[in-house]
The first five atom37 places (N, CA, C, CB, O) and aatype in JSON, in Angstrom:
{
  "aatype": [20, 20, 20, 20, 20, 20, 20, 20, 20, 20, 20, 20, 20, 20, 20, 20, 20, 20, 20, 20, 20, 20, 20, 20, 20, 20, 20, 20, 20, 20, 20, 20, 20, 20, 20, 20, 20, 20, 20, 20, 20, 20, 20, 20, 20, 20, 20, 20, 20, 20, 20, 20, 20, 20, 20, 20, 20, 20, 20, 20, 20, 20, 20, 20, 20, 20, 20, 20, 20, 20, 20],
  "atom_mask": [
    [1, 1, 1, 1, 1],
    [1, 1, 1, 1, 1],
    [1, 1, 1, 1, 1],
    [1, 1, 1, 1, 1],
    [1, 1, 1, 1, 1],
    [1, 1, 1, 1, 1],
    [1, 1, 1, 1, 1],
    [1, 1, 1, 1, 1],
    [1, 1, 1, 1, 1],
    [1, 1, 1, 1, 1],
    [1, 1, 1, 1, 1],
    [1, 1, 1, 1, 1],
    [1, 1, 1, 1, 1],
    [1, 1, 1, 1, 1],
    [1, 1, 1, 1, 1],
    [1, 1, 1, 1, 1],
    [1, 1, 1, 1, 1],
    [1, 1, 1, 1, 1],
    [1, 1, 1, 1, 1],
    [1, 1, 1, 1, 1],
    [1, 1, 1, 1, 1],
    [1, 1, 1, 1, 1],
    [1, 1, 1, 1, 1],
    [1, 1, 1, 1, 1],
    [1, 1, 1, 1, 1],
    [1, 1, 1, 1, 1],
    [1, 1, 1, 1, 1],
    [1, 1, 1, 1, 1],
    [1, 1, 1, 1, 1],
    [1, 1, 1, 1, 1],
    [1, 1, 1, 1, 1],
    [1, 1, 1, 1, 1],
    [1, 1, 1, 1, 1],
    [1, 1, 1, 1, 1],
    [1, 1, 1, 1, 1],
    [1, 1, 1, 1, 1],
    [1, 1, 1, 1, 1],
    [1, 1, 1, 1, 1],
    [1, 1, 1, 1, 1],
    [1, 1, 1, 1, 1],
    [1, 1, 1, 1, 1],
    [1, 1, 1, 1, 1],
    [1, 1, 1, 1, 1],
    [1, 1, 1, 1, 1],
    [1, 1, 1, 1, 1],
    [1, 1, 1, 1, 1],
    [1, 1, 1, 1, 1],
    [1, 1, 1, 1, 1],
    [1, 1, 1, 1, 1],
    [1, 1, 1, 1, 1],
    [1, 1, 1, 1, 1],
    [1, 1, 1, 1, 1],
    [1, 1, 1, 1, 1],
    [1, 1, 1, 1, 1],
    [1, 1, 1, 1, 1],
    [1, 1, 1, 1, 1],
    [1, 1, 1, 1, 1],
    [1, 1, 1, 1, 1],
    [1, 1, 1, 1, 1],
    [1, 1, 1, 1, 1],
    [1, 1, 1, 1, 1],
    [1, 1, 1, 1, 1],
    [1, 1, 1, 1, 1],
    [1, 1, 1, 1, 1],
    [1, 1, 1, 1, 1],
    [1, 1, 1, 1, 1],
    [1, 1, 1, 1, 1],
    [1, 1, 1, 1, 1],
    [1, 1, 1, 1, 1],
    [1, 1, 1, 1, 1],
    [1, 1, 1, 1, 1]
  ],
  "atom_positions": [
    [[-34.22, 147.48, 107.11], [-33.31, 146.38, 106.97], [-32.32, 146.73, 105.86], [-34.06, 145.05, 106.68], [-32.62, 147.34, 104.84]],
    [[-31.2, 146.3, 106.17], [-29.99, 146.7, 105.02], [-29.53, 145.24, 104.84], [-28.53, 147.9, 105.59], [-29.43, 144.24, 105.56]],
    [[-29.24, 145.66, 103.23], [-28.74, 144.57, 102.39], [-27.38, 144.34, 102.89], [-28.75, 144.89, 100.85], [-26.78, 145.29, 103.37]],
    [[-26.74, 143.03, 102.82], [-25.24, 142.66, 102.67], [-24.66, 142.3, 101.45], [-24.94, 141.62, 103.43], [-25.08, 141.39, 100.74]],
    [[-23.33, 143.26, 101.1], [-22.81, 143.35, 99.51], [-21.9, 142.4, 100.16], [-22.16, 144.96, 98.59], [-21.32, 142.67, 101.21]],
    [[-21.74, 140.94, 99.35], [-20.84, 139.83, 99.48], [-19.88, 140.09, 98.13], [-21.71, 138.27, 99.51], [-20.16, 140.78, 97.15]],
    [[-18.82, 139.44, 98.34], [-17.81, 140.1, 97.68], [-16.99, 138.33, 97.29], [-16.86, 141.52, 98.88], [-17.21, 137.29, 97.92]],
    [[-16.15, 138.46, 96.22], [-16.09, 136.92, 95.64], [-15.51, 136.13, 96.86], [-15.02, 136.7, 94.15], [-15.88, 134.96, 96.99]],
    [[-14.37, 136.82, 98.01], [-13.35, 135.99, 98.45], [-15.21, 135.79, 99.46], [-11.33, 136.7, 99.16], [-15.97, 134.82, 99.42]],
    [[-15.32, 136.65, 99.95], [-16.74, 136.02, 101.23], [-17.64, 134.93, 100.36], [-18.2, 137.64, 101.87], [-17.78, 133.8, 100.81]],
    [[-18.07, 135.18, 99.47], [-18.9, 133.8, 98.75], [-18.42, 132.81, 98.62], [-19.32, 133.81, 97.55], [-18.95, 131.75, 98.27]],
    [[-17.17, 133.06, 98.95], [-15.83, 131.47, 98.75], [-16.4, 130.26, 100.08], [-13.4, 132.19, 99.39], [-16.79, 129.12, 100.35]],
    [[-16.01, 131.81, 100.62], [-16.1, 131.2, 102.89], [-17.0, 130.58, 102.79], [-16.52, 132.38, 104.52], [-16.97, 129.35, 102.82]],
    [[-18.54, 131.61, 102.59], [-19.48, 131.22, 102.91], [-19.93, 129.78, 101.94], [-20.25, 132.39, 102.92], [-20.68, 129.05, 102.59]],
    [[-19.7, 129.39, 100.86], [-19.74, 128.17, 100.29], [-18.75, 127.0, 101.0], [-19.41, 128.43, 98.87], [-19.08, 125.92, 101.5]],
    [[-17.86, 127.41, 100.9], [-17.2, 126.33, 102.03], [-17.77, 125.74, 103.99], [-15.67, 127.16, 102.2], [-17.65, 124.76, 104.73]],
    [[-18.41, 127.18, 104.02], [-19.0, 127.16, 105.37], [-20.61, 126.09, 104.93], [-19.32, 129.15, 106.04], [-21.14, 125.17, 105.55]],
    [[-20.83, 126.5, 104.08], [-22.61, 125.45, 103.82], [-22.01, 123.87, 103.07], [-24.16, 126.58, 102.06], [-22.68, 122.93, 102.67]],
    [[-20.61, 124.02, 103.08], [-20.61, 122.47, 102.44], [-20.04, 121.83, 103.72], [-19.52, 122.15, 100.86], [-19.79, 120.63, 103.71]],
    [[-19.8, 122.62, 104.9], [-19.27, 121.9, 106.16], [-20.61, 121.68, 107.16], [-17.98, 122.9, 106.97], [-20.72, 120.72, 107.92]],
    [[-21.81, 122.99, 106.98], [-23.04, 122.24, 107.6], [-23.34, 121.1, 106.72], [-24.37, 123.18, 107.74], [-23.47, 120.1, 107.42]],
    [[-23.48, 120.86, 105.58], [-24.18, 120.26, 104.92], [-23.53, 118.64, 105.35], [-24.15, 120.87, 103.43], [-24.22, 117.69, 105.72]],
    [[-21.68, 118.64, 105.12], [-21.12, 117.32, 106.4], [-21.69, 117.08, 107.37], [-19.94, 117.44, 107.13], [-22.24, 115.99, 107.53]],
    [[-21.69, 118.21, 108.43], [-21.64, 117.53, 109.65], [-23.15, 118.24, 110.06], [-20.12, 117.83, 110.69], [-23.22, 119.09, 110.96]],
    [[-24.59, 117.7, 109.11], [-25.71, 118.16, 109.57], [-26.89, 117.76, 110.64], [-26.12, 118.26, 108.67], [-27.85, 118.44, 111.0]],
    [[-26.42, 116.05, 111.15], [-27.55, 115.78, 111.47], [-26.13, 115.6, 113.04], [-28.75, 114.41, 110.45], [-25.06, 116.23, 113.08]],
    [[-26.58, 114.7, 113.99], [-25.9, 114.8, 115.3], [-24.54, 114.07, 114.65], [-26.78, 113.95, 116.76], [-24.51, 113.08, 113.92]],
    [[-23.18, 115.07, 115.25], [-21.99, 115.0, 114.04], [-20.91, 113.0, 114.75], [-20.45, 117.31, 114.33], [-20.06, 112.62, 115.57]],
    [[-21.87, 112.44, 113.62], [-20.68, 111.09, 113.67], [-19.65, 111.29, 113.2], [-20.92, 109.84, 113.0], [-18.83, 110.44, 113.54]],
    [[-19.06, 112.41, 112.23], [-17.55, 112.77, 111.95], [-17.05, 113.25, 113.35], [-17.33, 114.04, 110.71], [-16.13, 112.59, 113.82]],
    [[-17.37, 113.97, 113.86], [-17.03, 114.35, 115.46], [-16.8, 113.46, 116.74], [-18.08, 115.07, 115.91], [-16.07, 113.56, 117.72]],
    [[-17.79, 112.49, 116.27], [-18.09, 111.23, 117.54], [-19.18, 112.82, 118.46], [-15.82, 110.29, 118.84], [-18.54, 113.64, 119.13]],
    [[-19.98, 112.91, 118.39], [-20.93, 113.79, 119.34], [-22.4, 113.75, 118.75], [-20.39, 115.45, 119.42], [-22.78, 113.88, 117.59]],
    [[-23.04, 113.55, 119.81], [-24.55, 113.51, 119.32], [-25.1, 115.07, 119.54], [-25.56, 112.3, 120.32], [-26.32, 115.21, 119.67]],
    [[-24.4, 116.04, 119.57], [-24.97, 117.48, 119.56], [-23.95, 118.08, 118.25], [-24.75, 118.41, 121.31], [-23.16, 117.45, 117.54]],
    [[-24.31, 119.5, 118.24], [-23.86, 120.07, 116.78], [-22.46, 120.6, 117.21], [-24.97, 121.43, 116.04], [-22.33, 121.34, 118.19]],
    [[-21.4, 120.19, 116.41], [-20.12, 120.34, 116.49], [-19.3, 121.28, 116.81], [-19.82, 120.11, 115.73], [-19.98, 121.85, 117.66]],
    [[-18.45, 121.81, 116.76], [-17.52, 122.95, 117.25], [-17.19, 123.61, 115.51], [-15.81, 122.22, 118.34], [-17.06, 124.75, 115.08]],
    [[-17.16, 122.37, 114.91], [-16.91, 123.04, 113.39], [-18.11, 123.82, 112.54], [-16.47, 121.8, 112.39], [-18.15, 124.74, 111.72]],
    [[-19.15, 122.89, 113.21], [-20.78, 123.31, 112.53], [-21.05, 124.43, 113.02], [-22.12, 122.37, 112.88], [-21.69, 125.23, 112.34]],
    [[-20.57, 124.81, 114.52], [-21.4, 126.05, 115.03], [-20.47, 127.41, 114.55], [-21.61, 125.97, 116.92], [-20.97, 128.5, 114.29]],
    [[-18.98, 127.1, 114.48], [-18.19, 128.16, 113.59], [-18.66, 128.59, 112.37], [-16.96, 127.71, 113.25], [-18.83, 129.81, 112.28]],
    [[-19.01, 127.66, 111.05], [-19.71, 127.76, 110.04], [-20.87, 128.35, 110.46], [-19.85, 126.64, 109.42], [-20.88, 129.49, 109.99]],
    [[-21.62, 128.19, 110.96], [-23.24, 129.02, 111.07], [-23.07, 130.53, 111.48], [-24.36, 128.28, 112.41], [-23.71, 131.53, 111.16]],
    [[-21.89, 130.31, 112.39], [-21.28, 131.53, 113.03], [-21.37, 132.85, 111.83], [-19.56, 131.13, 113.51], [-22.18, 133.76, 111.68]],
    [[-20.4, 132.54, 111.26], [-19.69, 132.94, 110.03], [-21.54, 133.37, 108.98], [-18.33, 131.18, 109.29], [-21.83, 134.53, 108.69]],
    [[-21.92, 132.88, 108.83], [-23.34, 133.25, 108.53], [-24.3, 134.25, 109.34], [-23.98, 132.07, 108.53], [-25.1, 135.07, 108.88]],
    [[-24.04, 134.0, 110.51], [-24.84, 135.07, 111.47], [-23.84, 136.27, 111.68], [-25.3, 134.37, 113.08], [-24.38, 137.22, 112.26]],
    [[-22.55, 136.45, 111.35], [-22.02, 137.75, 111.63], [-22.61, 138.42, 110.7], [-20.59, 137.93, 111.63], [-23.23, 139.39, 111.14]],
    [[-22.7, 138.18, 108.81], [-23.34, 138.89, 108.27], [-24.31, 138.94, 108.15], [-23.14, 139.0, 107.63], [-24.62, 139.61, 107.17]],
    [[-25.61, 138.31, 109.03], [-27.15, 138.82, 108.9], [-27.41, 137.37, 107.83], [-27.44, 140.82, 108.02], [-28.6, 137.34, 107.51]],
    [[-26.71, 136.34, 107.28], [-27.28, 135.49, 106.45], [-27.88, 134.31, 106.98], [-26.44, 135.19, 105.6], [-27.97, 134.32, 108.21]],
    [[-28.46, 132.97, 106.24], [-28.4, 132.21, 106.63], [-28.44, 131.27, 105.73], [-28.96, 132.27, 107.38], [-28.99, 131.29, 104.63]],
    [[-27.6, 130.16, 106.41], [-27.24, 128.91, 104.99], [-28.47, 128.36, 104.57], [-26.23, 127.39, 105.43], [-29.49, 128.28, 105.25]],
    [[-28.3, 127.94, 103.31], [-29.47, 127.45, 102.25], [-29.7, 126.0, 103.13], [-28.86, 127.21, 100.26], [-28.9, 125.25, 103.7]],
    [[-31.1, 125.99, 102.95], [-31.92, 124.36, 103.89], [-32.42, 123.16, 101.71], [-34.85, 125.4, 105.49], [-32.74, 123.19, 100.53]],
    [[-32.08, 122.51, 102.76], [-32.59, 121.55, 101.95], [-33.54, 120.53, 102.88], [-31.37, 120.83, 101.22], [-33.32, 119.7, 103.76]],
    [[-34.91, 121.12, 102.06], [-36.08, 120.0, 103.08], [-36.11, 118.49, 102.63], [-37.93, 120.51, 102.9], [-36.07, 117.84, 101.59]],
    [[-36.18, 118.35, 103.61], [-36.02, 116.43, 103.97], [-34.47, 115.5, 104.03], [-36.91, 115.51, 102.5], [-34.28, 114.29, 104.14]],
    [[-33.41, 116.79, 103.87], [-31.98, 116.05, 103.53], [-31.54, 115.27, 104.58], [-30.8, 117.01, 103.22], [-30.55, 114.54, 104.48]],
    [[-32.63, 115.45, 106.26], [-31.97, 114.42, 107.51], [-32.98, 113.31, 107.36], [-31.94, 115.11, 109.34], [-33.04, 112.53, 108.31]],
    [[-33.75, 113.1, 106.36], [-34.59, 111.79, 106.69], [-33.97, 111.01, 105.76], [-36.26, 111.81, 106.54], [-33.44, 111.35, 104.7]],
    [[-34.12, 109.65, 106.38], [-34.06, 108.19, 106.24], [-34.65, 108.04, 104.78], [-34.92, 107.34, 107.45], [-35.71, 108.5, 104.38]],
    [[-33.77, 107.32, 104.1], [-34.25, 106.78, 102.74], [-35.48, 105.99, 103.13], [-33.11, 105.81, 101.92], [-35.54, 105.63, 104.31]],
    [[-36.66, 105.62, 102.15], [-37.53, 104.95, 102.66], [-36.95, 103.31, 102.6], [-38.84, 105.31, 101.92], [-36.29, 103.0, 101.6]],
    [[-37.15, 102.51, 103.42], [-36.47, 101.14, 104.03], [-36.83, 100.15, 102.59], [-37.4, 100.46, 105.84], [-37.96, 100.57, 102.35]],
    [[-36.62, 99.42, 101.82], [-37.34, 98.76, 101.03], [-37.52, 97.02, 101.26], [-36.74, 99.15, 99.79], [-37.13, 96.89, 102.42]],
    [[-37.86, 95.77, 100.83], [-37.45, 94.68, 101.3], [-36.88, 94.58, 100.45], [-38.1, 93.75, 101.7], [-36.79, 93.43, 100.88]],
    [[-36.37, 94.59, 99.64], [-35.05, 94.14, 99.22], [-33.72, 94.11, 99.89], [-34.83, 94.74, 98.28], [-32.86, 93.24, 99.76]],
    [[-33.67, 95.31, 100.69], [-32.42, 95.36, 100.86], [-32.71, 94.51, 102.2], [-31.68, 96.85, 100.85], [-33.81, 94.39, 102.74]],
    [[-30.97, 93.72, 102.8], [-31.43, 92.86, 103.62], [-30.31, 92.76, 104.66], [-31.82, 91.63, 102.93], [-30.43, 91.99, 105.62]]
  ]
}
């Protein structure tokens, strides 16, 4: 397996590319579409040409827990 040397302008992309999954992550209501977007799958794109893959954050599509207060 070979390493990928990222270079400042690609760490730019690729940060801009994980703050556009990170928008449009769960089924895209910025889009109006309940499947993954035309913008989301470019961004991931852009990650799989160089062998990477965008940083996960576990639990960021679940539901706040419901409380009774709120009403």
């Amino acid at each position: 397996m070979s390493g990928v040397y990222v270079t400042g302008e690609l760490a730019v992309h690729l940060e801009r590319a994980q703050e556009l999954i990170y928008r449009h992550l769960t089924a895209c209501a910025l889009c109006a579409t309940d499947r993954h977007c035309y913008e989301r799958s470019l961004a991931e794109g852009l990650f799989a040409r160089y062998g990477l893959l965008p940083r996960r954050t576990p639990g960021l599509t679940r539901r706040p827990p419901r409380s009774d207060w709120d009403a």
